[in-house]
C-alpha positions as CSV (number, residue, x, y, z in Angstrom):
1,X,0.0,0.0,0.0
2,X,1.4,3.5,-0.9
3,X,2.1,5.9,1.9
4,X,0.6,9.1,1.9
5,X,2.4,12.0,2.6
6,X,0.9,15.4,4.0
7,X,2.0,18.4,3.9
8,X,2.8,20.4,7.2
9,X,-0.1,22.6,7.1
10,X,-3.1,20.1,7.0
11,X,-1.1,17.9,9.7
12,X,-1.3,20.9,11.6
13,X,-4.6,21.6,11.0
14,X,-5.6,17.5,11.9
15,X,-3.3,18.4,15.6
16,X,-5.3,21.7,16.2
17,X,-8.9,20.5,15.4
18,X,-7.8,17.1,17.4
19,X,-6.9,19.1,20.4
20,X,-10.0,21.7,19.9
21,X,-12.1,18.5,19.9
22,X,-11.3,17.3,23.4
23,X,-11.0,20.5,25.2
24,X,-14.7,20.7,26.0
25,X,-16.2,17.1,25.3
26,X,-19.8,18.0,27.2
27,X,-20.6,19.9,23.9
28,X,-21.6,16.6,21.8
29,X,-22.9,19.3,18.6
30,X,-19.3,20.9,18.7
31,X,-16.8,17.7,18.8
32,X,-19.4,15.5,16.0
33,X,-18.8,19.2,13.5
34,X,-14.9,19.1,14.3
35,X,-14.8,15.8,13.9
36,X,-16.6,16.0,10.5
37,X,-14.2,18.6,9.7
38,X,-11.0,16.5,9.9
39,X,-12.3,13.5,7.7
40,X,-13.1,16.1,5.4
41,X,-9.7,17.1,5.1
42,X,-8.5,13.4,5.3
43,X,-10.5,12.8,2.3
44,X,-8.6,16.1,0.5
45,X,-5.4,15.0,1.5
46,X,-5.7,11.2,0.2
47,X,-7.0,12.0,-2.6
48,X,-4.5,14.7,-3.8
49,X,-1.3,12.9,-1.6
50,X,1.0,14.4,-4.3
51,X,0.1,18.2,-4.1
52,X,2.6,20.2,-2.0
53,X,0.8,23.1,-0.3
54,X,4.1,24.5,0.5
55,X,4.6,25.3,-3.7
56,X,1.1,25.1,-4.8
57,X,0.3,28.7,-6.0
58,X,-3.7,30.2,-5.6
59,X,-4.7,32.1,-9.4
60,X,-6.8,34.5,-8.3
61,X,-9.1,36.3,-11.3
62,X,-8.8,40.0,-10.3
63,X,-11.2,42.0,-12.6
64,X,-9.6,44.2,-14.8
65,X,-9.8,48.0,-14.0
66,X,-8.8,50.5,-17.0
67,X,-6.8,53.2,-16.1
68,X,-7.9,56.8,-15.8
69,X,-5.4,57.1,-19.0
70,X,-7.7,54.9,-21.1
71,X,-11.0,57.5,-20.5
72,X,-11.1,57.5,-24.7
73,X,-11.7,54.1,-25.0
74,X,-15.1,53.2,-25.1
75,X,-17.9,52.5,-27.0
76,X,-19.5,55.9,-26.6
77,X,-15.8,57.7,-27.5
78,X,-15.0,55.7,-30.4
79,X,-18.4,56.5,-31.8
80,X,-16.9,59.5,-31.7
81,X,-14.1,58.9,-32.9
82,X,-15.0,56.8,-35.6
83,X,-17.3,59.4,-37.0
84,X,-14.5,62.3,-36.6
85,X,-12.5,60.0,-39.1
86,X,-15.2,60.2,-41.6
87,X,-15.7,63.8,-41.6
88,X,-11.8,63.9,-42.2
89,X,-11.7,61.4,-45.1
90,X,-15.0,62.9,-46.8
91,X,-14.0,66.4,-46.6
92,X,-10.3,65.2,-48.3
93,X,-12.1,63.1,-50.6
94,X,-14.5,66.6,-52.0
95,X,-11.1,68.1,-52.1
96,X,-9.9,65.7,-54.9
97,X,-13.1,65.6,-56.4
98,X,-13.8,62.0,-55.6
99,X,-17.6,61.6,-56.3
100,X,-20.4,60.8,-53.8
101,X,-22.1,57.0,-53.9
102,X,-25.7,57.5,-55.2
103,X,-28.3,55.0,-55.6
104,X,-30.6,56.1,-58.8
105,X,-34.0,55.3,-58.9
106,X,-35.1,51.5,-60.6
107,X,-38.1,50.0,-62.1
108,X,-37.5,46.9,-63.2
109,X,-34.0,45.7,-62.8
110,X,-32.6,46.7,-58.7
111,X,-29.3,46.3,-60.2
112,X,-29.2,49.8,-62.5
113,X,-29.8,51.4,-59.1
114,X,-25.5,51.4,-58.7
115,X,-25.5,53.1,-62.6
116,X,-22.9,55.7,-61.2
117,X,-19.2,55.5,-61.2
118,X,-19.6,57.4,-57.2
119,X,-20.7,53.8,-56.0
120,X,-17.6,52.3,-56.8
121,X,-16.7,54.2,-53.6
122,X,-19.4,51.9,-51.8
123,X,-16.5,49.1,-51.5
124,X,-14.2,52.0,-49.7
125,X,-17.0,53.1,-47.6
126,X,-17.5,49.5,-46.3
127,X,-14.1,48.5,-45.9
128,X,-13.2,51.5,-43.7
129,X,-16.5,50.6,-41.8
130,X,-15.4,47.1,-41.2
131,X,-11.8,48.3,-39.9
132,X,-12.8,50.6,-37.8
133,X,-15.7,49.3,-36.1
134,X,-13.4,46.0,-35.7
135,X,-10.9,48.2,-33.9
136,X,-13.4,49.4,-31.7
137,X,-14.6,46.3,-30.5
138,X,-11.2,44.5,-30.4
139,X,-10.0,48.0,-27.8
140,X,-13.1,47.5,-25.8
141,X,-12.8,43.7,-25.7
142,X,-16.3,43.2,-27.2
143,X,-17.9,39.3,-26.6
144,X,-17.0,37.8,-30.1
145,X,-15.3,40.6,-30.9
146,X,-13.6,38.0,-33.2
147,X,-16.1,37.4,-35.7
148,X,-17.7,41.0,-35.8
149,X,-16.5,40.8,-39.6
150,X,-18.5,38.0,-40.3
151,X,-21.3,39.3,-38.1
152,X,-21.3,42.9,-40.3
153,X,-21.2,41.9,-43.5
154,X,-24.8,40.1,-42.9
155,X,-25.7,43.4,-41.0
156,X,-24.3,45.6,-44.2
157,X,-25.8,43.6,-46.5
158,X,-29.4,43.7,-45.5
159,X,-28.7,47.6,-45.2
160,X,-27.6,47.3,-48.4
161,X,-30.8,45.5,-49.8
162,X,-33.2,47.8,-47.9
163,X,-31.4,50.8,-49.7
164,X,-32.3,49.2,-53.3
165,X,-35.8,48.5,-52.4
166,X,-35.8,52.1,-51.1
167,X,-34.5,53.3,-54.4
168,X,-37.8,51.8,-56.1
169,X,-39.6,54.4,-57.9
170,X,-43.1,53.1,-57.2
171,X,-42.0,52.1,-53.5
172,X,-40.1,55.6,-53.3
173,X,-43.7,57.4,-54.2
174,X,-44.9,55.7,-51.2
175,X,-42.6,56.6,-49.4
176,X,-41.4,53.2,-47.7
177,X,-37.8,54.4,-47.4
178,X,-35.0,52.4,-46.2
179,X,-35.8,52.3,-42.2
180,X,-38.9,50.2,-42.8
181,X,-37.0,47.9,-45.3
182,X,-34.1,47.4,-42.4
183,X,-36.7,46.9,-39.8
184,X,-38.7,44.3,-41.7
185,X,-35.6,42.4,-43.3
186,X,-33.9,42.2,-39.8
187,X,-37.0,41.2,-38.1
188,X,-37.2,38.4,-40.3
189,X,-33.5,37.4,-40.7
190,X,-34.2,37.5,-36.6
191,X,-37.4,35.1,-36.6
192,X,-36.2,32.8,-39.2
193,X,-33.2,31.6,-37.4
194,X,-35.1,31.7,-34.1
195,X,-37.2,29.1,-35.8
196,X,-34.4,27.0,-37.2
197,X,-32.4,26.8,-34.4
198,X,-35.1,26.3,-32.1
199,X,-33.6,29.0,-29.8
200,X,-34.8,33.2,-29.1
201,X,-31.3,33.9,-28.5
202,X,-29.7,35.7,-31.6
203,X,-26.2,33.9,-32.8
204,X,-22.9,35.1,-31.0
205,X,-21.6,35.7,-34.4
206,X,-24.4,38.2,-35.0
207,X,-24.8,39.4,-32.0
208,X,-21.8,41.0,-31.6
209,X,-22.6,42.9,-34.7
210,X,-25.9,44.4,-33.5
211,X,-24.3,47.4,-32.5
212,X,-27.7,49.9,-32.8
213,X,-26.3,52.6,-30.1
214,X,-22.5,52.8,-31.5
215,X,-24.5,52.9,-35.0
216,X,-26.4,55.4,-35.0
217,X,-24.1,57.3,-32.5
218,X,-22.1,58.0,-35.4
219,X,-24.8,59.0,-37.7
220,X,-25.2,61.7,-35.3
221,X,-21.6,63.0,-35.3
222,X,-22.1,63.0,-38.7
223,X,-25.1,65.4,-38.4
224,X,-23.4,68.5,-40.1
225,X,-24.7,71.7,-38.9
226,X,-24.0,74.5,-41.6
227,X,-24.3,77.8,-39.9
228,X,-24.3,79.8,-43.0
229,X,-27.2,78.1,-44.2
230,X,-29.3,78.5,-40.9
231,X,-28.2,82.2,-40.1
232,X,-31.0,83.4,-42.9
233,X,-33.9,81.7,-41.1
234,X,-32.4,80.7,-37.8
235,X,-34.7,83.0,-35.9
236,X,-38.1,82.1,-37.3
237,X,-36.7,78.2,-37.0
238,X,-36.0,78.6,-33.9
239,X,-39.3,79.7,-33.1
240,X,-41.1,76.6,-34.4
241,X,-38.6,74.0,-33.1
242,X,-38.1,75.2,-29.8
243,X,-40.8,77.0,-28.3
244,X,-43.3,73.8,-28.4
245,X,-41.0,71.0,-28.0
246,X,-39.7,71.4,-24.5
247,X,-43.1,72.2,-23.3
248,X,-44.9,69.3,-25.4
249,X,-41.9,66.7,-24.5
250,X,-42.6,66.8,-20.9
251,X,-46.4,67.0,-20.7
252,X,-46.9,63.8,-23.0
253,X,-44.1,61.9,-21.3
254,X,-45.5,62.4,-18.1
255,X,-49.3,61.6,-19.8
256,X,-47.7,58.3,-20.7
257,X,-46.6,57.6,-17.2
258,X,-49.5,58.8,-15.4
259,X,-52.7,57.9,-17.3
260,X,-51.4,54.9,-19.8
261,X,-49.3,54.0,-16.7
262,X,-46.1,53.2,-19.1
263,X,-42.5,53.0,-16.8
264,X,-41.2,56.8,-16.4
265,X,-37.9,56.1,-19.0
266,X,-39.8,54.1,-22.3
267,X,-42.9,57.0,-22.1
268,X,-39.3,59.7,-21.3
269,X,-38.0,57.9,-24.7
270,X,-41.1,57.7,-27.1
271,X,-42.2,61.3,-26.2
272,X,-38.6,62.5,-27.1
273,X,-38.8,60.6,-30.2
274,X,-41.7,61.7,-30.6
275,X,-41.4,65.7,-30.8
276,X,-37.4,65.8,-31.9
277,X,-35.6,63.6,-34.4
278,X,-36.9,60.1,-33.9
279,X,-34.4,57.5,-33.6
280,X,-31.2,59.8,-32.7
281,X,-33.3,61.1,-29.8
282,X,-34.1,57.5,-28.6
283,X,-30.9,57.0,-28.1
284,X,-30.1,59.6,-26.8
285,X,-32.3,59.6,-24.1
286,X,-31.9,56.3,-23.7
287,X,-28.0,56.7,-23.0
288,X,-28.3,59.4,-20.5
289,X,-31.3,57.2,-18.2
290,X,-29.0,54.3,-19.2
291,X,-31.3,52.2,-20.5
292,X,-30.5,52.1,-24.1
293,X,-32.4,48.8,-24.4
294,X,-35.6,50.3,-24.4
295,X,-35.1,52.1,-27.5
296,X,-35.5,49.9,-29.9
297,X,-39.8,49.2,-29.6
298,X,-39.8,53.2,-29.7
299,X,-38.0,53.3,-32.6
300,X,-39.6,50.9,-34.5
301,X,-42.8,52.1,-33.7
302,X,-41.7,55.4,-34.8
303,X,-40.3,54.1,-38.1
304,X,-43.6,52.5,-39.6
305,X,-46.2,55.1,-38.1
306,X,-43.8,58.0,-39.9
307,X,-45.0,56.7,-43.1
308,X,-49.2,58.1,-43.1
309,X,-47.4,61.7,-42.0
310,X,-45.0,61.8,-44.9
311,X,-47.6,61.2,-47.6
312,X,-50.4,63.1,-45.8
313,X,-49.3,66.3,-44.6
314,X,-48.2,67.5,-48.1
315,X,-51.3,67.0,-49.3
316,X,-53.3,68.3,-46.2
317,X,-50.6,71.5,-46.5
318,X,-52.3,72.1,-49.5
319,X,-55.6,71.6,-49.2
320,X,-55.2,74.2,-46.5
321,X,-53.1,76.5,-49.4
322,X,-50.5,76.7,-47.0
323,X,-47.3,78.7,-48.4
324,X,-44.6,76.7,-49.8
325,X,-42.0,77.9,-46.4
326,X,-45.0,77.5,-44.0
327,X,-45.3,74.0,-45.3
328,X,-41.5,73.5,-45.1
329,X,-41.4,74.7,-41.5
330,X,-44.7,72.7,-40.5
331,X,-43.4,69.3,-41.9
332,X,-39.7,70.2,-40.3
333,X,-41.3,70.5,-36.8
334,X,-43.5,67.8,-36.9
335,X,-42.4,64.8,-38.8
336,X,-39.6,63.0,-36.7
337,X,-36.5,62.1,-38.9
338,X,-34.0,64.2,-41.3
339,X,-34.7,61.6,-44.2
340,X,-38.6,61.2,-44.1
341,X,-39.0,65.3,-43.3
342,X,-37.4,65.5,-46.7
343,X,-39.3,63.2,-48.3
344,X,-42.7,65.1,-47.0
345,X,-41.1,68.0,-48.8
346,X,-40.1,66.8,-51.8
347,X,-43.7,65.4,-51.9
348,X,-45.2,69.3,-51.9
349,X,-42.9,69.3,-54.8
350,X,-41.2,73.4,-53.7
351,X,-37.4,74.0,-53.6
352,X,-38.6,76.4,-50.8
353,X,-40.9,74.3,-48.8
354,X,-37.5,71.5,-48.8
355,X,-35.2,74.1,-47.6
356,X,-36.9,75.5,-45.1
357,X,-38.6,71.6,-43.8
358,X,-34.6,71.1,-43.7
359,X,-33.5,74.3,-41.5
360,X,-36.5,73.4,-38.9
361,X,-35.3,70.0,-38.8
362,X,-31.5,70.8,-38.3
363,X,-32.3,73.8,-35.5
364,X,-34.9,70.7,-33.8
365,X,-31.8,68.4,-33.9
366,X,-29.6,71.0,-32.3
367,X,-32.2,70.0,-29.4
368,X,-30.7,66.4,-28.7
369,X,-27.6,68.0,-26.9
370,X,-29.0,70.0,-24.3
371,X,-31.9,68.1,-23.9
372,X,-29.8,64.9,-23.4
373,X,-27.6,67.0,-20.8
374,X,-30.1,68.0,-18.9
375,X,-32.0,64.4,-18.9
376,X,-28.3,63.2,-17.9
377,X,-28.6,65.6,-14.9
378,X,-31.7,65.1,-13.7
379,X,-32.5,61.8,-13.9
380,X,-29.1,60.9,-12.4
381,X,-30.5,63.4,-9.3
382,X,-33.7,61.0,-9.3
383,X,-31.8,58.0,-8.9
384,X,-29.6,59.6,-5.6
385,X,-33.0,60.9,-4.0
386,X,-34.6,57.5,-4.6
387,X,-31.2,55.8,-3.5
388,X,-31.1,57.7,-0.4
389,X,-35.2,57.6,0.3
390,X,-34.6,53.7,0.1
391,X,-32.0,53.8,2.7
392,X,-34.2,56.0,4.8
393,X,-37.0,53.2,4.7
394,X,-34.4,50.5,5.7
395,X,-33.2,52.5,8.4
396,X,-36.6,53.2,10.1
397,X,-37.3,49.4,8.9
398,X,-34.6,48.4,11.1
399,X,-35.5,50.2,14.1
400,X,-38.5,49.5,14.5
401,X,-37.1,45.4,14.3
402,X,-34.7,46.6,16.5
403,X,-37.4,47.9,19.4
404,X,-39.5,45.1,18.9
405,X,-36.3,42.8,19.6
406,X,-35.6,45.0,22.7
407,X,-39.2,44.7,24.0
408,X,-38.1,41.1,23.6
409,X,-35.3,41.0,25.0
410,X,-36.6,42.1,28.5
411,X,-39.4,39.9,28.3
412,X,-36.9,37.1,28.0
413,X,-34.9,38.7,31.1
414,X,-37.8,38.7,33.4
415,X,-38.4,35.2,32.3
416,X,-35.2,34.5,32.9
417,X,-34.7,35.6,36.5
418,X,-37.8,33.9,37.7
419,X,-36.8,30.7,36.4
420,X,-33.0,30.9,36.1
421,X,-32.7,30.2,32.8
422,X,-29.5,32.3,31.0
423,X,-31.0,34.7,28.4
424,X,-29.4,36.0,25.2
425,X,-28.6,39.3,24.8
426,X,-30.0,40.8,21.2
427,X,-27.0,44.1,20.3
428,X,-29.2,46.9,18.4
429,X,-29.0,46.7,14.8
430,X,-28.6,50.5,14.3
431,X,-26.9,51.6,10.6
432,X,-25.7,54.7,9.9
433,X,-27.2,55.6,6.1
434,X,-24.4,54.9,3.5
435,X,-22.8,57.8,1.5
436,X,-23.5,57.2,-2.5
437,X,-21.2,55.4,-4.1
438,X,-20.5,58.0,-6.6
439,X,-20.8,62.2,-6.8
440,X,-23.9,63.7,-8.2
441,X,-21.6,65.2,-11.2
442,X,-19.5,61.9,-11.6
443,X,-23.1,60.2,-12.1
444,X,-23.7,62.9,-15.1
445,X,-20.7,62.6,-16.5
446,X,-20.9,58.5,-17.1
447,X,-24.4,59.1,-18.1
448,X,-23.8,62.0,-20.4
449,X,-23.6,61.3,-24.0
450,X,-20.0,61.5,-25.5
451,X,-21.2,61.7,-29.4
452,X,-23.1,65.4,-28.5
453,X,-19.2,66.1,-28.1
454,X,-18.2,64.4,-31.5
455,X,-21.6,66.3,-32.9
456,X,-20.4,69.5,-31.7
457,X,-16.7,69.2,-32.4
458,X,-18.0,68.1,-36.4
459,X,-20.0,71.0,-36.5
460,X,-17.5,73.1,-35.4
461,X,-14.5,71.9,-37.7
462,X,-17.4,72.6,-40.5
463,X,-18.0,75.7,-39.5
464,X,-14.3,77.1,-39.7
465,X,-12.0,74.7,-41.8
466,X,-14.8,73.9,-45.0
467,X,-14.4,76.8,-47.9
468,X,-16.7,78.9,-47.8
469,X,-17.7,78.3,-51.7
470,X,-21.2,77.0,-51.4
471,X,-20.4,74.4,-53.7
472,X,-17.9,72.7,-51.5
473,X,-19.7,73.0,-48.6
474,X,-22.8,71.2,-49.8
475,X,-20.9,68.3,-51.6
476,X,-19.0,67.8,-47.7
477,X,-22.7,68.1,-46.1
478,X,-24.3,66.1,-48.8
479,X,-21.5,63.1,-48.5
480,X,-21.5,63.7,-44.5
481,X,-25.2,63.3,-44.7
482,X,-25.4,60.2,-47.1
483,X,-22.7,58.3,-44.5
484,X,-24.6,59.2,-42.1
485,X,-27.8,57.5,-43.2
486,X,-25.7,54.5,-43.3
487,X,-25.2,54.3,-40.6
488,X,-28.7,54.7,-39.3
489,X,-29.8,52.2,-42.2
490,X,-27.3,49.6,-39.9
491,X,-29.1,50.6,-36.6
492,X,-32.1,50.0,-38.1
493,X,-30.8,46.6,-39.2
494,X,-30.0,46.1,-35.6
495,X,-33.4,47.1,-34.3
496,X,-35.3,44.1,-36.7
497,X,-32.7,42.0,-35.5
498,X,-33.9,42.4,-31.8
499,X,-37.3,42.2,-32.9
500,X,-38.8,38.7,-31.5
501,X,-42.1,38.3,-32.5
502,X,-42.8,35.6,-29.8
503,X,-42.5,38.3,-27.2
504,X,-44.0,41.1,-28.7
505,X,-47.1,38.8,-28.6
506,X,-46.5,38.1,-25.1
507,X,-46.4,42.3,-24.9
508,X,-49.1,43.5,-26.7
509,X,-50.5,45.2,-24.0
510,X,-47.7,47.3,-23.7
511,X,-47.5,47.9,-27.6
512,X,-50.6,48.9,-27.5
513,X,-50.1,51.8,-24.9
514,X,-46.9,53.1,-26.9
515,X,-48.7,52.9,-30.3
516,X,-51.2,54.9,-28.2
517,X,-49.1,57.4,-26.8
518,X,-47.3,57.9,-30.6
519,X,-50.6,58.6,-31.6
520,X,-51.6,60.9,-28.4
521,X,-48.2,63.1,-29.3
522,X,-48.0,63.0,-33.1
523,X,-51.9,64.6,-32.7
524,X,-50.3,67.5,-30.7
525,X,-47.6,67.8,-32.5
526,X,-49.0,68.4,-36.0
527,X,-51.4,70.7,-34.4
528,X,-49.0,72.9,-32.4
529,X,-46.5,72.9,-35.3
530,X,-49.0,73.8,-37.7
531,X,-50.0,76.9,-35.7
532,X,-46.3,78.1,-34.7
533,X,-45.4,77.9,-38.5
534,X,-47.5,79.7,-40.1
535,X,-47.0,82.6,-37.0
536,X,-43.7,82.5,-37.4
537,X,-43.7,82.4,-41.4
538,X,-46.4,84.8,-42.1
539,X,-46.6,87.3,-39.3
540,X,-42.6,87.4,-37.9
């Protein structure tokens, strides 16, 4: 029979619990757990007679902790970042006359859509994508960050598709732009492998590529804002995108809470939506409560109910013989993305009526930076007063255990000396309320959205290093625009892809009270905008 060797330390440990087990042998309970103890460690030792203790090293998994030096990378920086990169490569590429991509409008082949030597710069515009989104989820160690190519080219490639069906003339009458294509084809790209696979969860592989906040993140760093071009009609803009929406923005949001009874931050998310740029400010909201997952039902909801205002209100506008800039301003204000308050314009058919549709729209998205601040500062103030209420309540929770355990307590003594029995003595349980883990303004900071600092810093380096040739300056726009739109095009992709129709089944209350509350705002809105346009457009 092989003799086992032990290592000092558990013969050591045998000796002590052996001695601790026949110092006091009247407690029966204490000598059968120490005894238990040793065979336990018996059993360890005989089974693993080879290990030294002595050399055997412990691997502890510390979690990593970035340093302070590393604050630029994350995924909100290197949206950022990524879009800075853009504005740089564009604004050389209009220098040396490189052409824009443009898809052309089709009828009966898809394919004629790419009938422009400009699209050749499509494979350029996906292979920097590809990089540099790579690179950002490789430097913040993304899950799967490894196949995100694989993961993105199914991602681009049903943007791509939607973009072509987009570009359909009769569809593009319609106006069933490229959003509802993305939404639909990544809903059931989503559904069809959920059925396949027999599983709700979307492929790692995939997943790692449905990036909808870093997407469309850098659409809105990519948000160009010419100053030259508002300047003429920045006042009367102004007017109709900001007098209403603040106001409107916090009484429908806090009518969704209080009479449809929807959670504070999804009714927060769809009113924003709602009254300034649709999907942008859904996420942007949604990153300064930090909740960014309950964007995406918003979004889409938004997406397909965009559709009856885009081919309705041009018509309606001129029904009422609405002026061409009082049309422009009304659609501007009240329709909720760049892209479809275009559309509504070009469907009144008026140079004017697009312009102006397209200054109310860019003074409104000015709206998602301070609005995003300040929902950054006070919502992080929420959560400390309800963080600190909640440790009030424990406190007084405590207490009142705590007296009651008193009261106890000298019951039990009385008890005690009448019949000689030994009482327990119960210490009060009294804690003194916590500090916050973390400063009101540190709390802002995390919550704050970085890309309002890549959208200002874009508009900024517009603003002052562009020509000021109004040629050049619309070609840079134009191309930062039609990037842009890509980019939102992939986060719309994203959105379908997180679209389970299984659970949206099991949620249609809740649908219902969002499509409600759309409906409840988009009401108001057209109504309010329509008065504040023509005021500001006929009498200012």
């Amino acid at each position: 029979m092989p003799v086992t060797r032990r290592s000092s330390v558990e013969v050591g440990s045998n000796i002590e619990l052996k001695k601790l087990s026949h110092t006091n042998d009247n407690q029966d309970v204490t000598s059968s757990a120490v005894s238990a103890v040793s065979e336990v460690i018996d059993t360890i030792s005989s089974a693993a007679p080879s290990v030294d203790n002595s050399k055997t090293k412990l691997k502890l998994s510390i979690p990593f902790k970035s340093s302070w030096l590393m604050w630029w990378n994350s995924e909100e920086w290197w949206s950022c970042w990524i879009g800075l990169i853009f504005f740089g490569c564009i604004a050389s590429a209009v220098k040396h006359d490189i052409p824009q991509p443009e898809f052309l409008p089709w009828e009966t082949n898809p394919f004629h859509t790419f009938g422009t030597t400009g699209n050749f710069g499509l494979f350029v515009i996906f292979a920097a994508m590809v990089i540099l989104l790579w690179i950002a989820m490789a430097a913040t160690r993304a899950p799967n960050y490894k196949r995100f190519p694989i993961g993105f080219v199914c991602v681009f490639m049903i943007a791509l598709i939607s973009k072509m069906l987009a570009s359909n003339v009769v569809l593009k009458k319609g106006s069933v732009g490229d959003s509802i294509w993305a939404i639909i084809l990544g809903c059931f790209i989503r559904n069809v492998m959920s059925f396949v696979t027999k599983s709700s969860i979307l492929a790692p592989w995939l997943k790692v590529a449905q990036q909808t906040e870093l997407y469309i993140a850098i659409s809105l760093v990519l948000l160009c804002i010419d100053i030259s071009v508002l300047r003429p009609l920045a006042p009367r803009a102004l007017f109709v995108s900001w007098i209403d929406t603040p106001t409107l923005f916090i009484v429908v949001a806090y009518f969704g809470w209080k009479v449809l009874k929807i959670d504070t931050q999804t009714a927060i998310i769809m009113s924003g939506a709602t009254f300034i740029c649709g999907s942008s400010a859904a996420i942007a909201l949604g990153a300064s409560m930090g909740v960014p997952h309950k964007t995406e039902m918003p979004i889409a909801i938004i997406s397909i109910f965009t559709i009856p205002s885009i081919i309705a209100l041009p018509y309606v506008a001129k029904r009422m013989a609405l002026s061409a800039t009082v049309s422009g301003a009304w659609f501007g204000g009240c329709v909720d993305s760049t892209g479809a308050v275009i559309a509504a314009a070009s469907i009144y058919g008026d140079h004017d009526a697009i312009n102006t549709s397209a200054i109310v729209k860019m003074m409104q998205n000015v709206l998602i930076g301070p609005l995003s601040v300040i929902m950054a500062w006070a919502w992080s103030r929420y959560e400390l007063q309800a963080a600190y209420k909640r440790e009030e309540e424990l406190i007084n929770r405590n207490e009142n255990l705590d007296d009651a355990v008193v009261q106890e307590q000298v019951l039990d003594d009385t008890a005690g000396e009448d019949s000689n029995t030994p009482s327990v003595k119960h210490p009060r349980n009294i804690h003194a309320p916590s500090k916050p883990k973390e400063k009101a303004y540190i709390l802002l900071w995390k919550r704050f959205p970085k890309f309002v600092i890549g959208f200002i810093i874009t508009a900024v380096l517009f603003n002052t290093t562009i020509s000021d040739d109004a040629e050049t300056r619309t070609l840079v726009n134009d191309f930062c625009f039609y990037v842009s739109e890509w980019f939102s095009t992939l986060s719309f992709v994203s959105i379908g892809m997180g679209l389970q129709l299984s659970d949206i089944k099991q949620n249609i209350r809740s649908l219902g009270k969002l499509v409600t509350l759309y409906i409840v705002a988009q009401m108001v809105d057209i109504i309010v905008t329509c008065v504040l346009a023509w005021t500001a457009f006929t009498y200012l």
